[in-house]
N, C-alpha and C positions, 0 to 999 in steps of 0.2 A: 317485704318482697325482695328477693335475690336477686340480684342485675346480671342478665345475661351476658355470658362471658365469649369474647369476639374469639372466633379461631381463627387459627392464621396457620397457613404452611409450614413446615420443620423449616423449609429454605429459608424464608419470608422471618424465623424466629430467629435463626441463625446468621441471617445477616444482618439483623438489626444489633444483635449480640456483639458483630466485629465491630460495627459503625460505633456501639458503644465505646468497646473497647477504645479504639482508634482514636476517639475524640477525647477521652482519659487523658492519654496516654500520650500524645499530637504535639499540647504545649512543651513539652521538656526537650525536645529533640533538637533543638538550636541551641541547648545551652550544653555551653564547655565544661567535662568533668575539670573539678579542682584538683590543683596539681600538687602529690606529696611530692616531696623532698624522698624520704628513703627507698618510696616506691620507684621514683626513678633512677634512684642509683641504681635498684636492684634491677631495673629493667635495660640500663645502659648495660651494666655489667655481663646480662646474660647475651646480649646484643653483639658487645666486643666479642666475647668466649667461641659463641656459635657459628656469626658471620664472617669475623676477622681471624679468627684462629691460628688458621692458616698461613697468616703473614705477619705475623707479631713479633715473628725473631729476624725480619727482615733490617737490616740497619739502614736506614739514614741520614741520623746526624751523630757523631761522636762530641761524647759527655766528659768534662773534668768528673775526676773522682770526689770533688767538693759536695755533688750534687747528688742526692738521694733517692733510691726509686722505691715508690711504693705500688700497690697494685691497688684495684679497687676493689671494694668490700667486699663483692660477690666471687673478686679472683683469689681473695686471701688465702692460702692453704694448699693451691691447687698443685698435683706432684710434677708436674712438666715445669715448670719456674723454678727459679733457683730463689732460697730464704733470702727475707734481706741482711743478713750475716755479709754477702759475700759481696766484691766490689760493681758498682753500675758500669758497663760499658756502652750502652746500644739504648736510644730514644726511637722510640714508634712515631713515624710521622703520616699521612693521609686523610684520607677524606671521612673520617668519622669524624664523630663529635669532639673526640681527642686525639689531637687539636681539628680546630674545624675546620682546617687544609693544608696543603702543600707551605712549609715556610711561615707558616701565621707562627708569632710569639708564642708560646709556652704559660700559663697562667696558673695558679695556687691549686685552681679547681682540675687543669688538665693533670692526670696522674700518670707519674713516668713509669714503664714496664720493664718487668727486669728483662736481662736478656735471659735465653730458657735453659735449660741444663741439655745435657746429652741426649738425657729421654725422651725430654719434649721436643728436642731436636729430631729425635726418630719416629715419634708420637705424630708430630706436626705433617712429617715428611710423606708420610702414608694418606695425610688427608688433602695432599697438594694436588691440583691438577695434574690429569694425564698426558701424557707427550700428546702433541700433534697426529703421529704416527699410530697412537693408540685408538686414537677419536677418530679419524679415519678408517681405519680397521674394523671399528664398533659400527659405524654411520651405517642404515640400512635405507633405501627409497622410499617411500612411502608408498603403501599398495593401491591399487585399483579403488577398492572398497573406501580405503580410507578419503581416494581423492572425492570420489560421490558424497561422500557422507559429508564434508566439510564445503562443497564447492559452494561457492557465491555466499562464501562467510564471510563477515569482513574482517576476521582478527585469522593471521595465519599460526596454522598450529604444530607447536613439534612434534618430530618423529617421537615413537617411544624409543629409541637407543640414543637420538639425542639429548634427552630427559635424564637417561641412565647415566651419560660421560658427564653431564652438569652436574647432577647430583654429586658422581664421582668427585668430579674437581669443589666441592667443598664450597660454593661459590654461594651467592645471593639466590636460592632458588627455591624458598618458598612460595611468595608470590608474584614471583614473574612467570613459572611456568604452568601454573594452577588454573584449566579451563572454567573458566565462568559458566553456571547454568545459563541456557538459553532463556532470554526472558520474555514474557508476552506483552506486546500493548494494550493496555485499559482500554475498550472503545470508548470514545465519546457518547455523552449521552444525547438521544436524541427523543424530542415529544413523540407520540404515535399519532400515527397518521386513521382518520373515520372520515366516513362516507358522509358528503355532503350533499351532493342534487344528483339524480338522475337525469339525463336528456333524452326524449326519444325525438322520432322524424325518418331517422332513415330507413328503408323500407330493406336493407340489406346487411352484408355484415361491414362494418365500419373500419376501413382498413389503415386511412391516415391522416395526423393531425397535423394543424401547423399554427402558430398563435404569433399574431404581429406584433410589430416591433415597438408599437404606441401601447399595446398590452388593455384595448378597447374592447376585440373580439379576437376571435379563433377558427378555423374553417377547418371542415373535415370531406374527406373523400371516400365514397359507399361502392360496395358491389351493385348498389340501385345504379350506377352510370352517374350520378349528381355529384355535386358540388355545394357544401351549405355552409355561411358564414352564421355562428352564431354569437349575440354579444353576451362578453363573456362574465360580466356583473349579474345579470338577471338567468341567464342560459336561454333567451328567447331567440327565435329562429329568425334572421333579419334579412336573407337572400340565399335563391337556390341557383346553381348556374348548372345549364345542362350543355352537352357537349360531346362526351365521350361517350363512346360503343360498347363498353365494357368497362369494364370494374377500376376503380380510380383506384392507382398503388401509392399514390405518392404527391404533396402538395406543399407548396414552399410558400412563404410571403418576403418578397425582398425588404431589405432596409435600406438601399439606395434609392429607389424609382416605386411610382402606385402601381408595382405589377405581381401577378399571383401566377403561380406556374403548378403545371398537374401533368402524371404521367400515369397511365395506365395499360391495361394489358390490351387494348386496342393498339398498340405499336406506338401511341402520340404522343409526343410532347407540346404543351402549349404555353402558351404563354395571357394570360388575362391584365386585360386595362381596366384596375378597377372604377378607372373615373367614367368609365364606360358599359360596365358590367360584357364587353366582350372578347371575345379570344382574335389576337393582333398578328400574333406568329405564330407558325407551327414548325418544330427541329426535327427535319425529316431525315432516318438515318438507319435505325434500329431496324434489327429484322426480325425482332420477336417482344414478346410481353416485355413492357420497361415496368420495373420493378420502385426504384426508389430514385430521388433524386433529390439534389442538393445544392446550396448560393454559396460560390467564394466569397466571403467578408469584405475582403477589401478589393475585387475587381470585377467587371462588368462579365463572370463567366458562371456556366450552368453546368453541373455533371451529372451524366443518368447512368443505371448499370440498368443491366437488362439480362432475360435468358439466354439471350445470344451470347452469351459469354463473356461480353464487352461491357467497357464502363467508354461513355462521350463525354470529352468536354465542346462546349457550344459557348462562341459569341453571342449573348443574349441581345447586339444589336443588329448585326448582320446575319443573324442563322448562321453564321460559317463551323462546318466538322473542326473545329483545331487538332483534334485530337481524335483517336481511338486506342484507347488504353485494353491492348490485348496481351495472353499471357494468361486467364485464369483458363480452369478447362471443364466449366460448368457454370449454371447461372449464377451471376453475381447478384445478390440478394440485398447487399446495401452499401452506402456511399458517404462518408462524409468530407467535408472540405475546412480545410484553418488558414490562417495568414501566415503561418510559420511553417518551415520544414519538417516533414513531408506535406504538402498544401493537400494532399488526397490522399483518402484511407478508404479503402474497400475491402469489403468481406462477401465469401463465396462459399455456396454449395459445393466448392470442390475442398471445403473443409480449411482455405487457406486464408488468410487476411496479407492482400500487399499495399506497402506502401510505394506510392510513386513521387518518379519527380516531375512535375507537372512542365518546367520547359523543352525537357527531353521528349515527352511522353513516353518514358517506361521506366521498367517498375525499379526500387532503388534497394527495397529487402523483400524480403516474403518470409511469411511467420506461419510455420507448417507444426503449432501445438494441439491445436482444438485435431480432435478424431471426428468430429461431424461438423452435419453444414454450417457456415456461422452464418446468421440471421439478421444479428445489429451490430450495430457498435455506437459507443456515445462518448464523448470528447470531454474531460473533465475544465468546467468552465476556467480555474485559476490555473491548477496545475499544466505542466504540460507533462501529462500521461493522456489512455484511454482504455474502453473497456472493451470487452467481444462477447458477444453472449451466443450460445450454443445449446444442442442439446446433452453435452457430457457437461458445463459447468459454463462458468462466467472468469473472463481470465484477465487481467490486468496488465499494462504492457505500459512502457517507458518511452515518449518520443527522445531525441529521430531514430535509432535505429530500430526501433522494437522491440527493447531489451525487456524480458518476459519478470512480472514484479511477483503476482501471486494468485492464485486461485482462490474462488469463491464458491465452494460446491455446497450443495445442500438442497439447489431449487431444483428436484428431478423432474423437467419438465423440457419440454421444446421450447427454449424461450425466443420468444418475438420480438421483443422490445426492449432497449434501454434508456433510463432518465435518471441523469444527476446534477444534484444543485452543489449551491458553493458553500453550503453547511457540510458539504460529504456526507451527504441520504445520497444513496444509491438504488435507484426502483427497479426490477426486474419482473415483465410480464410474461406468462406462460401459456401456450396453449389450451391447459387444463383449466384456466381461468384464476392461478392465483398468483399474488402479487407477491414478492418480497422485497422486505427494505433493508439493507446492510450501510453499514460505516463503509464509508469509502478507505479509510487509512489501514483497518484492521483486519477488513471484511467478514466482521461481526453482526450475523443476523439477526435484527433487534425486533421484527416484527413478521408477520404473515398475514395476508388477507385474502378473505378467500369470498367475493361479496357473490349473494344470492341474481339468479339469471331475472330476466325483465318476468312477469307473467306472462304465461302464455308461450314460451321459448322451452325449447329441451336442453336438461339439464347439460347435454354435451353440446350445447351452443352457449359454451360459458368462455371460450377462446380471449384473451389479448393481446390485439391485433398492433396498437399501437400507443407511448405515453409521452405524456411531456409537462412541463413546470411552467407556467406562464412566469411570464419577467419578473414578477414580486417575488416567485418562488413559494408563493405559501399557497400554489393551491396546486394539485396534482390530478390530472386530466387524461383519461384509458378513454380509448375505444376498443369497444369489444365485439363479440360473432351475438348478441343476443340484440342488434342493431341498435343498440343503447351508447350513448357519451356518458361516463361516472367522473363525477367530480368528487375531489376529495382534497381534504384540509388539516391541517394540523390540531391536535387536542388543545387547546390554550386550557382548561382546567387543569390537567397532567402535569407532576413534578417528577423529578429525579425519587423522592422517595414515596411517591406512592405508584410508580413503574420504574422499577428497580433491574438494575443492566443484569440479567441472569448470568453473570460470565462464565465461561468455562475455559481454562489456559487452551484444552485439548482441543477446542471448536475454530482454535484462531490456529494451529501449526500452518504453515504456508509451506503447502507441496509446492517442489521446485521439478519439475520435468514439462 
């Protein structure tokens, strides 16, 4: 009986072919070729001829006629040299290997060069650099075209007429002025990520999460108007808090003080005593739907953006307005806050992301890349960079000034939500309800998910509303429009080779506009 023979993809054949190859082939590549002796004369030899050429009849030191010049093997014969019949005048001195500098002794193995004849005098003459005045004459600006094509490279590159006069001048110029291919980063491998629990309860669509700071439980905010803590080991429902009038956008759990903060499209901000289960303050201010809201890390303040155009900051002890961060010219959709400069990052339907400075209150850049609303943004936990997610792409930017790093396109969706951990998984949720996960360094998308709606839901109540990493980072938590919470976890069966990085150089180019 014949043993059924496994198939495998041409890709999946093909890369096990290079990984072969590769690992053959791996151990040698530390070890130093052995050095011939005549191979390096011939290779010194061709070295002097080519690169030094040019200045070999220059003199030096003046020689007794005691002292004999030979040439090196590879120079023997050559017709610009004079035979050694005739008397040595002139020793080559500099920075080659003979001698190996300015002034160093002379040694058996350094070989004295004749001085050159007439011809080689004129031979030589024609391969000497061009006057100042020529190279000048030759030099052209660099165009338009060219500056785009190269901007925010980091090696600067020559004009082609300056290319041209080096070349002229005979000079060291093979590889100094030889542009190196662009090369790609290998993403990092990362396990894929599968569905682990579903949660239901809310009786709407699930718009925000937020997971404490003890990483015990997690609370989410419904278009039901509630508020549900659920613990986050079991997923079981352990307190509903009711309060708002309208659809909860937004829920915070401080890590200073036992307090829970919610912001919805009822105008309210509040503030919950959990040792109480009730609401203690309310930040009255906004004059329309507040949208999102967010905890400075290190001081006692609250920031909400809202459709009124406005992002607040709030005394979380006194209620007092500190602030009204104005300047967008449409609702501002999200907010986040850091201990470092900029302390506040918002993104706006009016398509623009600013940062501010929070003791001024106004704004310090504004970043006018994304062409539509941005929606999120998520603060990379080590680095200090962040992201922006949109509906034209997912864009990556450099604190403090917002220097713009690279694009992420691929998810053609309205994206809602961003989450990333300190492995660099990067989660992006979509309206359409599907997920993608990219390397944060490379922005190499290594997975897709696209998990089926609750029963009973339409299939275009498949929306993600909002995501986030509990503090271990191994577990990944969407609320979505099908009023479901999906939890999800890492593959721990999953290796590097039996999910294999599909790379492609062309999938990683990083569009810079």
């Amino acid at each position: 009986m014949t043993e059924e023979v496994q198939k495998h993809s041409v890709h999946t054949l093909v890369f096990r072919s290079l990984k072969r190859t590769h690992d053959m082939f791996v151990s040698d590549h530390a070890k130093s070729v052995s050095l011939d002796d005549e191979s390096h004369q011939v290779k010194m030899g061709v070295k002097l001829k080519t690169e030094y050429g040019a200045v070999l009849h220059m003199p030096v030191l003046k020689e007794g006629k005691d002292r004999v010049s030979q040439l090196p093997g590879s120079m023997q014969g050559h017709q610009g040299y004079i035979q050694p019949g005739e008397d040595p005048e002139y020793l080559i001195a500099g920075t080659h290997a003979y001698p190996s500098g300015p002034g160093v002794a002379l040694t058996a193995d350094t070989k004295l060069h004749r001085n050159p004849s007439e011809g080689g005098v004129h031979s030589m003459a024609l391969a000497l650099p061009p006057s100042q005045a020529r190279q000048e004459a030759s030099r052209t600006a660099a165009s338009v075209a060219d500056i785009h094509r190269h901007a925010g490279g980091a090696e600067r590159v020559h004009t082609q007429s300056s290319v041209v006069s080096l070349m002229e001048g005979g000079g060291t110029r093979n590889s100094a002025l030889m542009r190196r291919a662009p090369t790609m980063p290998k993403p990092q491998w990362h396990p894929p990520w599968k569905l682990f629990r579903v949660i239901s309860g809310h009786l709407g669509w699930v718009r925000s999460i937020a997971v404490e700071p003890g990483n015990q439980w997690f609370v989410t905010g419904s278009a039901d108007r509630t508020i549900k803590i659920w613990d986050l080991a079991s997923g079981k429902l352990k307190l509903s808090l009711t309060g708002h009038i309208s659809t909860v956008r937004g829920v915070a759990v401080s890590s200073r003080s036992p307090y829970l903060f919610s912001c919805g499209e009822d105008k309210q901000v509040k503030c919950w005593d959990l040792e109480y289960n009730k609401v203690i303050r309310h930040y009255h201010g906004h004059l329309s739907a507040v949208y999102d809201l967010d905890l400075h890390p290190t001081i006692d303040v609250l920031v909400t953006c809202s459709r009124d155009a406005t992002a607040r900051v709030w005394d979380i002890r006194t209620k007092a307005n500190v602030h009204t961060l104005t300047g967008h010219t449409n609702t501002v959709a999200t907010v986040r806050c850091q201990a470092a400069e900029p302390q506040i990052i918002t993104g706006s339907h009016d398509s623009t992301i600013r940062l501010w400075d929070l003791i001024a209150g106004k704004t310090r850049a504004t970043l006018t890349n994304h062409k539509k609303s941005v929606r999120t943004l998520v603060l990379h936990p080590r680095q200090y960079t962040f992201a922006s997610g949109s509906a034209d792409n997912i864009k990556q930017w450099m604190f403090p000034d917002g220097n713009f790093i690279q694009n992420l396109s691929g998810h053609n969706a309205i994206i809602n939500t961003l989450a990333v951990n300190s492995d660099g998984v990067l989660v992006s949720g979509a309206d359409n309800g599907t997920i993608h996960m990219w390397d944060w360094r490379t922005g190499y998308n290594f997975q897709r998910i696209h998990a089926a709606v609750q029963p009973g839901s339409l299939d275009s109540e498949s929306g993600i509303f909002s995501c986030m990493f509990d503090h271990s980072e191994s577990r990944l938590i969407t609320t979505e429009a099908d009023k479901t919470i999906k939890v999800y976890k890492e593959d721990d069966t999953a290796t590097e080779e039996s999910h294999p990085v599909n790379w492609k150089p062309e999938i990683l180019k990083r569009k810079r506009f």
